[in-house]
N, C-alpha and C positions, 0 to 999 in steps of 0.2 A: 734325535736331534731335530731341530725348529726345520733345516732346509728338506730333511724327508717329509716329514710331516706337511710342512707347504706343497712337495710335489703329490702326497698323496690326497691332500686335499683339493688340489687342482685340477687333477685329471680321473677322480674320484666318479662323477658323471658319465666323462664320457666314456671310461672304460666300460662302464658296466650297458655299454651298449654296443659292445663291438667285441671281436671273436677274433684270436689270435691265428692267422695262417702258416706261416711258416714260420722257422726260427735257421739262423743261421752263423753256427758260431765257427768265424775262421779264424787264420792266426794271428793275422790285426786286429781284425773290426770281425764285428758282429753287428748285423742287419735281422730284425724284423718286422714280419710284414702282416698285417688287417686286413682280413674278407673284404674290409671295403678300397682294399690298392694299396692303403698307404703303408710306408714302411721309414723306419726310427732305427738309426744309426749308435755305435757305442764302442769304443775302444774294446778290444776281450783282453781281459788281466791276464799276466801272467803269475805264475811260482816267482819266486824270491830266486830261483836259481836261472832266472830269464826266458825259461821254458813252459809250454802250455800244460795243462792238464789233465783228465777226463773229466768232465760233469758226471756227479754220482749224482745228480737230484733224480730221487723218483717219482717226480711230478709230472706227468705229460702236460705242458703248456699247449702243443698246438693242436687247436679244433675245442683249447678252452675259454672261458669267457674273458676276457682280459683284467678284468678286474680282481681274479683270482692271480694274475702275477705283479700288477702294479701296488698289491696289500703286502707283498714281499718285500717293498722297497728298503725295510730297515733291517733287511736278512743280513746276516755275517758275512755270507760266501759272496765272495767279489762275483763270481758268474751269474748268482741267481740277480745280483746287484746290476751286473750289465746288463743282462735280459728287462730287468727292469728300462733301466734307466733308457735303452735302445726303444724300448711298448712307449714312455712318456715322450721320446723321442716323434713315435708313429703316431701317436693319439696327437702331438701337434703340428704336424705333418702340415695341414689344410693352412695352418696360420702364419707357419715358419714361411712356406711357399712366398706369402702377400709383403715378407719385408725386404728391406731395399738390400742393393748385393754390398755386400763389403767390400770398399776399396781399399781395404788390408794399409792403409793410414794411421797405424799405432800413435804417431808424432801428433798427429791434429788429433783423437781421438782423448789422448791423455793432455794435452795441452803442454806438452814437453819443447823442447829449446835445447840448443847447446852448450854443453855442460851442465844437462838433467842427468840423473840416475835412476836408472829403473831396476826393483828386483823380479826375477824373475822365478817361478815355481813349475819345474817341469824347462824341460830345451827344447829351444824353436830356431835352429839354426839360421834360416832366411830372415828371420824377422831379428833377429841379434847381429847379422851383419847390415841392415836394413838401419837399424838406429847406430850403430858403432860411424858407419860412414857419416852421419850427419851429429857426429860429435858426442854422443849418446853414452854414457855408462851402463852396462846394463851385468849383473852378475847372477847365477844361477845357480839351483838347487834342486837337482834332480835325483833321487833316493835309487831308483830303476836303474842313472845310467850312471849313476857313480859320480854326481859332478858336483862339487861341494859341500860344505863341510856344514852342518844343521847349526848349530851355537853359534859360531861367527855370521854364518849369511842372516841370520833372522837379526844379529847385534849389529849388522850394518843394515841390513835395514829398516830396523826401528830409528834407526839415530840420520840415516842419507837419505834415504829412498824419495822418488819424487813422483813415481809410478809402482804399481804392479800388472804383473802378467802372467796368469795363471792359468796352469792347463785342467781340463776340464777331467781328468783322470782323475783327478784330486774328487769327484763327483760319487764316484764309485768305487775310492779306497775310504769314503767317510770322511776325509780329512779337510773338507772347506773350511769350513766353522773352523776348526781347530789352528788351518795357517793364519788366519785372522785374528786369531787368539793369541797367539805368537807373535804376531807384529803389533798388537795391543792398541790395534784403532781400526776399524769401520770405514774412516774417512779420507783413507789414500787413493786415489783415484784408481782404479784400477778393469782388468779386462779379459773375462773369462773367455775362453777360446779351446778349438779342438772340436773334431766329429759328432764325439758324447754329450757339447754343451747344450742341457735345453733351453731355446730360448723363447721363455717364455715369461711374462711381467708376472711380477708383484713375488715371483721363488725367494729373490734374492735380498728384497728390500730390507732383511735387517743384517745384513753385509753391506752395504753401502757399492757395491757393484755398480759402476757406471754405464759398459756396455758386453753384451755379450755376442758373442761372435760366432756364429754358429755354420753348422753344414746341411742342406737338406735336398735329397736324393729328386733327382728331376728325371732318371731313366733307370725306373726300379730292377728291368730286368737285368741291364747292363753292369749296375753293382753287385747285383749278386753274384752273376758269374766271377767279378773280380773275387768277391770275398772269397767264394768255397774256392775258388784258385789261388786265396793265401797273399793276396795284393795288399799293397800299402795304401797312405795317403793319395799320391801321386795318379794312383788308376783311379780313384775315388772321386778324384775331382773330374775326372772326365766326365763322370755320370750324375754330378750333383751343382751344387751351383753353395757357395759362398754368401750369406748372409748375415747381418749386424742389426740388431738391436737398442736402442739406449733407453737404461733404463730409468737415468739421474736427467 
């Protein structure tokens, strides 16, 4: 798919200049982290039965060159997939830092109003009562947590939708491209988000993505401890800081 092939082209340099330190898969997130500090965030997938798994890969990634795990990018296995996507993560670490923090303004962000409709891919509870108060439609479809129905929600919103919002997990099940495909246009405004989102220009540009919303670790040691203690979002933001992109 064209969005691998973009990250593998993109961080294709600098990986092969940097050496994988640690790797950290907890039952949320997975963090890691580059000999040179930096560290790259990523949802950890679960089983289909909502439960984690072992990693059977027999690749030892840390103390190797990182480029041998960002050339995995288009692997099957959702883990070797988050490992990735968490290294594309750390390899843009230095740049994520430099962008403005996201003041979590979905409304001004998508150019929405009352009695907009937004669809949504994946559930963001805060940010669904956040647009519902200010008159906001927004309906969702989350595969993971059971919440709508695939046929209808893509039939409403091919035909309603006046935004989307889509969670960055969709990054690491393969399936960007393909919701885009399903709603059969490029040009809905829309706004990728979540820990695992990279954000970095020119990935997205044949998605028509306007902004991306990203997360990036500003007290590497403080997240880690949260991860391998199995923490959510919630501890995560303690140790990272909220960042936005635009990429339209």
């Amino acid at each position: 798919m064209l969005l691998n092939d973009n990250i593998l082209r993109q961080f294709r340099a600098s990986s092969a200049l940097e050496t994988i330190d640690e790797i950290h898969l907890g039952l949320g997130y997975t963090a890691l982290t580059l000999t040179n500090g930096s560290c790259g965030l990523c949802y950890t997938p679960k089983e289909k039965s909502g439960s984690c798994t072992v990693f059977k890969e027999s690749t030892e990634f840390e103390g190797s060159p990182a480029i041998q795990l960002l050339e995995r990018i288009h692997d099957e296995n959702p883990l070797v997939r988050c490992l990735a996507i968490a290294l594309a993560n750390a390899l843009n670490h230095s740049y994520a830092m430099g962008l403005d923090t996201d003041d979590g303004d979905v409304v001004d962000d998508l150019k929405l109003k009352k009695g907009s409709k937004v669809a949504m891919v994946g559930y963001f509870g805060p940010i669904i009562t956040q647009l519902e108060k200010q008159g906001i439609e927004v309906r969702s479809y989350d595969i993971g947590k059971e919440i709508g129905e695939e046929k209808s929600f893509y039939s409403w919103a091919r035909a309603e939708a006046d935004g989307l919002i889509l969670t960055a997990t969709s990054l690491i099940t393969n399936s960007t491209e393909e919701i885009f495909e399903k709603l059969g246009t490029t040009s809905l405004p829309s706004i990728l988000m979540g820990p695992s989102t990279i954000a970095s220009p020119n990935l997205y540009d044949h998605l028509g993505i306007l902004y991306c919303a990203a997360t990036v670790t500003t007290d590497v040691p403080g997240i880690l401890k949260d991860i391998r203690n199995g923490r959510g979002t919630p501890y995560l933001h303690r140790h990272s800081r909220k960042v936005k992109l635009k990429l339209l």
